[in-house]
Structure formats: structure tokens, C-alpha cells
N, C-alpha and C positions, 0 to 999 in steps of 0.2 A: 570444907577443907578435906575431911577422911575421904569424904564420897570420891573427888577428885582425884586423889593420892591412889586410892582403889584403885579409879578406873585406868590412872597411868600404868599402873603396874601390872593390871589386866592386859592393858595394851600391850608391853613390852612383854609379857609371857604369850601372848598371842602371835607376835611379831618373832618370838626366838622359835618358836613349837613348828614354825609354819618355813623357815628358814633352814632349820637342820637339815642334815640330808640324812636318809633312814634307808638302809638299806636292806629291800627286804626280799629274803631267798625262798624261791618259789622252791619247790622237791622237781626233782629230775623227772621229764614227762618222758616213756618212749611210744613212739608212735610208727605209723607207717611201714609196719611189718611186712617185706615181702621175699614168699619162700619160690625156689623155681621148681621145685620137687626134684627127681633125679634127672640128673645131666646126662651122665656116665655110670654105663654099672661092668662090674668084672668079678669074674666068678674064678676060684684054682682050680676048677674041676673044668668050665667050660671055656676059659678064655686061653688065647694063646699065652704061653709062659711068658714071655717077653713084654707083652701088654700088660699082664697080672705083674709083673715085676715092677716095669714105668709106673703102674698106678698106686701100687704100695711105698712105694717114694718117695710119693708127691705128697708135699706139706702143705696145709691149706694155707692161704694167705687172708691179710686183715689189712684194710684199706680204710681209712678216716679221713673223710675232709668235713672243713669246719667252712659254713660262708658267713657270709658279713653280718648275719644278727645272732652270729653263736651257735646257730643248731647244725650239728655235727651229725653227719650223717656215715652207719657203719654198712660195712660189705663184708662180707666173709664167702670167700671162694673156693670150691676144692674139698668142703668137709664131707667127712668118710663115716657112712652108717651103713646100717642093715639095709635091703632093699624094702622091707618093708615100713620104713619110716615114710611119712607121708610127708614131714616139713620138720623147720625145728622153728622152738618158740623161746623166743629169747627173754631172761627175766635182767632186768637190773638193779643194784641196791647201792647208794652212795653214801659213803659216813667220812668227815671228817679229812678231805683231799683223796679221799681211795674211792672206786669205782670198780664196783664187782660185777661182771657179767657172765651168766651161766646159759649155755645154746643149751636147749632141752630136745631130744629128739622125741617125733611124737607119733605113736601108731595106737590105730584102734582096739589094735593086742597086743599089750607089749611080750605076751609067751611065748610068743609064736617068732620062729628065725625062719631066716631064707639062706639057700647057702648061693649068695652073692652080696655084692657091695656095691653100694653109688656112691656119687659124688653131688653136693647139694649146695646149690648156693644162697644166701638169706640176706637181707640184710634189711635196717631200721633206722631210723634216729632218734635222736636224743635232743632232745629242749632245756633251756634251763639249765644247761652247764657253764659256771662261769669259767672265762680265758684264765688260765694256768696252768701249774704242772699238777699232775695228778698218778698216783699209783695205782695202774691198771690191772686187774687180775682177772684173765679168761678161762672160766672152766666150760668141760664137757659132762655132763652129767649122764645116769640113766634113764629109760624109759619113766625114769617115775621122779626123777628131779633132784637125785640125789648124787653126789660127789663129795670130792677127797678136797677139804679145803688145802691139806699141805701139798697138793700136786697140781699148780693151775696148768692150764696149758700155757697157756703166756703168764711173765708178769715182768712189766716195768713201768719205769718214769714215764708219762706221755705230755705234752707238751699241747694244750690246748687253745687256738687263737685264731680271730676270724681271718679268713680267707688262708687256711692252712692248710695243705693235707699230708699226710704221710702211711705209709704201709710197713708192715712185717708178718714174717711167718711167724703163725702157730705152731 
């Protein structure tokens, strides 16, 4: 009779364990980094005033589409460095509905300046983000990875869902 009663109750804890649903959250993978190096460069010494004016203007833009298994994938266009950055390398850190992501610019020396500026465009994605709203926070950092957490370049509400996309400037 005990043995029985056991193995019933074995069963039924086997049959609930196996039934639950368990939802279990992978960390935020980024993958597929690609940088164009410089697009555009303009210099206030050699470029025409009017071009150097247009191109200090211009806001970089951020473009997100999300497709149908979730992985969102980013663009950022128009961003403005030294000429001597060779690409930027983007890090990301997630906690708790916020997603932090910092463009790192990257050169072989970061002492050394050029008196000009490009324009670069990068972009990656993101794995592992589940559909919802999330508070976005885009920084630009230095040559060495460091930034102002109270000045992102962006930050807001983002709105994450398959087959989505939306943009705004930085």
C-alpha cells in the first residue's frame, strides 16, 4: 500500500514538474557588428563653409526593426568622430526593462587627432530581447570607453515587437 501511494504521488509530482511552464531568460546576445568606416569627412579648414556647416547639423539617426523571432536589429547612421577612428564598437548591458548601449569609437591611438571629421555608419543586433517596452539609453563614449552616465545621447520608452520597426534621432 505505501509503495503504491509513493509511486502515485511520484507520478503526480512528475506530471506537475513536467507541465509548468518555466520561463527561462537567456542574457542579451549582440552579434553581427558591421562598421562602414568613414562615409564622409569635412574639415573647417579645408571644406567649403556651407558643406562644413550642412555636416555639423546633421543628427545621426537610429533605426530598429524587430522581425518575427525577436532579434532586432540596430543601425545608426550619420555618427560624427575624428577621422582617425577606424569603426565604433558597440557594447550593451540590460537590467531590469532598461537597455544601455554605448557606440565606443575605436583607433589604434587614441592621442593622436586629425583636424577633420567623418561620418560612420555601424550597426548590430540584438538576440534575446523579449517583446515590450523598454527604457533606452544611448551613449557616446571616449576613445577608451568612458562616458557621462547623466548625458545619454538618446533616452526613451522603446516599444519592442516582432515584425516592428521604428527610428529617431540621436
Amino acid at each position: 500500500m505505501r509503495t503504491t501511494l509513493f509511486g502515485c504521488v511520484l507520478s503526480v509530482l512528475m506530471l506537475a514538474s513536467c507541465s509548468s511552464e518555466q520561463n527561462v531568460t537567456e542574457p542579451v546576445r549582440l552579434s553581427d557588428i558591421v562598421n562602414t568606416g568613414c562615409t564622409r569627412s569635412f574639415s573647417a579648414k579645408e571644406s567649403r563653409p556651407e558643406y562644413y556647416r550642412s555636416e555639423m547639423e546633421k543628427k545621426p539617426q537610429v533605426s530598429i526593426s524587430v522581425d518575427k523571432n525577436g532579434v532586432a536589429t540596430f543601425k545608426f547612421t550619420d555618427l560624427e568622430a575624428n577621422c582617425i577612428v577606424n569603426e565604433f564598437r558597440p557594447s550593451v548591458k540590460t537590467n531590469d526593462g532598461e537597455i544601455a548601449i554605448v557606440l565606443i569609437p575605436y583607433t589604434p591611438d587614441p592621442t593622436m587627432e586629425a583636424d577633420c571629421y567623418c561620418r560612420y555608419d555601424v550597426s548590430f543586433k540584438l538576440s534575446n530581447v523579449a517583446s515590450g517596452k523598454y527604457c533606452m539609453k544611448i551613449y557616446e563614449s571616449d576613445y577608451y570607453g568612458k562616458y557621462d552616465t547623466a548625458h545619454p545621447s538618446y533616452e526613451g520608452l522603446v516599444l519592442f515587437a516582432p515584425n516592428k520597426t521604428f527610428g529617431f534621432d540621436l
